[in-house]
Residue frames as a rotation matrix with the C-alpha (Angstrom) as fourth column:
UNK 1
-0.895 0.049 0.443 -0.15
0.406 -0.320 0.856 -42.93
0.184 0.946 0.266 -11.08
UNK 2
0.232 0.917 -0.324 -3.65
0.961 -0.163 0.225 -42.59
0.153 -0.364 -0.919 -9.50
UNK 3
0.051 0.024 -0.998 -2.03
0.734 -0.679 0.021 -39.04
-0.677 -0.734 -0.052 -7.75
UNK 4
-0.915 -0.392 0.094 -1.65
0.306 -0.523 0.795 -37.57
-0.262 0.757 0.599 -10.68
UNK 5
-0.491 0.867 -0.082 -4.85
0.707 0.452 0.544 -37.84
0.509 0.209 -0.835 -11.29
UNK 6
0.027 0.462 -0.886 -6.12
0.948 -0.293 -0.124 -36.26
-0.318 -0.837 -0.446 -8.41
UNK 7
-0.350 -0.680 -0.644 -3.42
0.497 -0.718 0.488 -33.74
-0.794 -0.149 0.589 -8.53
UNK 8
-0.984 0.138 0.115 -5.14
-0.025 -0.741 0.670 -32.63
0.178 0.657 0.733 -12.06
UNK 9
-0.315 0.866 0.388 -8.51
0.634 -0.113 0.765 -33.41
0.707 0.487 -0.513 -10.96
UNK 10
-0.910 -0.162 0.382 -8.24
-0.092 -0.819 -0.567 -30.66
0.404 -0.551 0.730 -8.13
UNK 11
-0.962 0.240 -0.126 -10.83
0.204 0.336 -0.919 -32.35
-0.179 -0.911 -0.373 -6.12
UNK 12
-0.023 0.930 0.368 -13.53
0.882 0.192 -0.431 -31.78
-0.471 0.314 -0.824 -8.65
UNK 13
0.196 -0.245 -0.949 -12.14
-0.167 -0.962 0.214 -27.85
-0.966 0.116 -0.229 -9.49
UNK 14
-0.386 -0.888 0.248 -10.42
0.551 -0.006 0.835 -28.69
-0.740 0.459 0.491 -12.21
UNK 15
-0.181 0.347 0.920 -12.87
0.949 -0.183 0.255 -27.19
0.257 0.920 -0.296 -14.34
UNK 16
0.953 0.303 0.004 -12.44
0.297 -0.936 0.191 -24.00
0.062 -0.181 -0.982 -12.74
UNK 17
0.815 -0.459 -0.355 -9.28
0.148 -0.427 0.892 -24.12
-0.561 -0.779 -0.280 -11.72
UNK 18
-0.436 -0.851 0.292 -7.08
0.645 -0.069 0.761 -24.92
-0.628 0.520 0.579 -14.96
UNK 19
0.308 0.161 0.938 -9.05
0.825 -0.537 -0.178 -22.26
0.475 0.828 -0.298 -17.21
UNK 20
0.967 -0.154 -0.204 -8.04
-0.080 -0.940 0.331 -19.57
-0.243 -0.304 -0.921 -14.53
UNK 21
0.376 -0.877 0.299 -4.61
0.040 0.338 0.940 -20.86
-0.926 -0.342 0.162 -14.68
UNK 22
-0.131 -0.287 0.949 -4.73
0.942 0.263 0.209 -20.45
-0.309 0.921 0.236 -18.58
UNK 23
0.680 0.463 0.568 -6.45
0.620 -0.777 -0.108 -17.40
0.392 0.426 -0.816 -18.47
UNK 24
0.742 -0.648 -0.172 -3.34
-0.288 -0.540 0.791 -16.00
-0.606 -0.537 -0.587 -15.79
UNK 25
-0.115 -0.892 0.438 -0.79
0.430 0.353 0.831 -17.47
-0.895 0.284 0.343 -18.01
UNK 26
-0.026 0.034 0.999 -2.09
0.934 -0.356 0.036 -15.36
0.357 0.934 -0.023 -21.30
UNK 27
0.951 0.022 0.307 -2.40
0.022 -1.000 0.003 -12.04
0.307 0.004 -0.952 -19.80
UNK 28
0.747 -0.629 -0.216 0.98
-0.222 -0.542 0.810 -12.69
-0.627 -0.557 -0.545 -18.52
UNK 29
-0.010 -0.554 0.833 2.37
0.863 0.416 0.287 -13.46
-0.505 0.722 0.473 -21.46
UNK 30
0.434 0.692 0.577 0.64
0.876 -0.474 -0.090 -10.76
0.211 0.545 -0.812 -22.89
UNK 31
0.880 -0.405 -0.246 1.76
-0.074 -0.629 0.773 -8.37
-0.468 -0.663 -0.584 -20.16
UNK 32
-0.227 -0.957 0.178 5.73
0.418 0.070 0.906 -9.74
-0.879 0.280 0.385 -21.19
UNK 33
-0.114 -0.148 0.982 5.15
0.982 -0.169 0.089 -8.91
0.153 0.974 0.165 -25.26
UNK 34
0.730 0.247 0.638 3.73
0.511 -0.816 -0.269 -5.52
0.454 0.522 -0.722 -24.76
UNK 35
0.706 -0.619 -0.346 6.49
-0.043 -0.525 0.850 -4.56
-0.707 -0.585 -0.397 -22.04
UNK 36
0.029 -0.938 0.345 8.97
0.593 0.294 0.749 -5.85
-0.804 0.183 0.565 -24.45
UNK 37
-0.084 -0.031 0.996 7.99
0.846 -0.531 0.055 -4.13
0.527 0.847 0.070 -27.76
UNK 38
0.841 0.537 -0.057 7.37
0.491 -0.717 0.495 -1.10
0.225 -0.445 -0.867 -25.30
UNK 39
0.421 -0.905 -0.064 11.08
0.169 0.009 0.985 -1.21
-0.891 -0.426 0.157 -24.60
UNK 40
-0.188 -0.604 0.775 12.11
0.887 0.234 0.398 -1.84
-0.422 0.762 0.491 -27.44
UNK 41
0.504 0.466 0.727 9.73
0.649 -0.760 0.037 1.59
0.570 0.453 -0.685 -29.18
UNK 42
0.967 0.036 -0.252 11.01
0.177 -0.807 0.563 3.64
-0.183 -0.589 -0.787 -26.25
UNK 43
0.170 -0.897 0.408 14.77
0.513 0.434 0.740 2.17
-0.841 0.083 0.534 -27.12
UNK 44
-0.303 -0.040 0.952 14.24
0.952 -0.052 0.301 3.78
0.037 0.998 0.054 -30.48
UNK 45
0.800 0.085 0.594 12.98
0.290 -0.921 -0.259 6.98
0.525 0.380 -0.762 -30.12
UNK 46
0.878 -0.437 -0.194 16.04
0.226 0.021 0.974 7.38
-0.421 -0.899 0.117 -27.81
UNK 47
-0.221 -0.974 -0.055 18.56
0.550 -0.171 0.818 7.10
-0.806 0.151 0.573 -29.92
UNK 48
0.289 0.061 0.955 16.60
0.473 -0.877 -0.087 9.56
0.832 0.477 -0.282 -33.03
UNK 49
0.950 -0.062 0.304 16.68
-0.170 -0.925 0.341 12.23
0.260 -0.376 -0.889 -29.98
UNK 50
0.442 -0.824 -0.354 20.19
0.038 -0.378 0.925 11.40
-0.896 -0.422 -0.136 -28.98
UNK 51
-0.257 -0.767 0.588 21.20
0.706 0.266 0.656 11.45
-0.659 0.584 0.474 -32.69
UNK 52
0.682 0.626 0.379 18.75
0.584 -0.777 0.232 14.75
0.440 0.063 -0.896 -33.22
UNK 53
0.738 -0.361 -0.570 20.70
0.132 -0.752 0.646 16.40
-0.662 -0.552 -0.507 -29.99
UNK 54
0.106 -0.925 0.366 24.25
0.521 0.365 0.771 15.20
-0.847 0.109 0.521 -31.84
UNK 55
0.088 0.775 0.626 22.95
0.967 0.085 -0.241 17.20
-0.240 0.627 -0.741 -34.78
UNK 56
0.855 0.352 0.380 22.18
0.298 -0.934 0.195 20.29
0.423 -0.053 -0.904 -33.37
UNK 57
0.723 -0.605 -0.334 25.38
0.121 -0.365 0.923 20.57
-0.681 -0.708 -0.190 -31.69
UNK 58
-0.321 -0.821 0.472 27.54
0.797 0.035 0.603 19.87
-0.511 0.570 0.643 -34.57
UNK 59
0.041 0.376 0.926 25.42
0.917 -0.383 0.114 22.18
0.397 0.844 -0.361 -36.30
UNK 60
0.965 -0.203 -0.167 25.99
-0.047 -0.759 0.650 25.29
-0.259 -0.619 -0.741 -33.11
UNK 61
0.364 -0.864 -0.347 29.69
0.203 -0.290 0.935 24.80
-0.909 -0.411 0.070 -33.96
């Protein structure tokens, strides 16, 4: 049980080492939400322009 210990006090680091380690786990999180709603916005204007094009074509014949 003692290694545990250790293992989180990182040889005295730990106060450096688990706020980077929090601060890399929010921006990648971060990083994942904005890619996803980015997808998701880009996913959407897609189909207005492919249901825009569908439009105009029915409307040329």
């Amino acid at each position: 049980m003692d290694a545990i210990g250790q293992f989180f006090a990182m040889g005295g680091y730990a106060a450096y080492v688990w706020p980077a380690f929090a601060i890399v786990l929010v921006v990648m999180a971060l990083m994942w939400f904005t890619g996803i709603h980015g997808w998701r916005k880009s996913e959407q204007t897609l189909a207005a322009l492919r249901s825009n094009r569908r439009q105009r074509e029915g409307d040329a014949e």
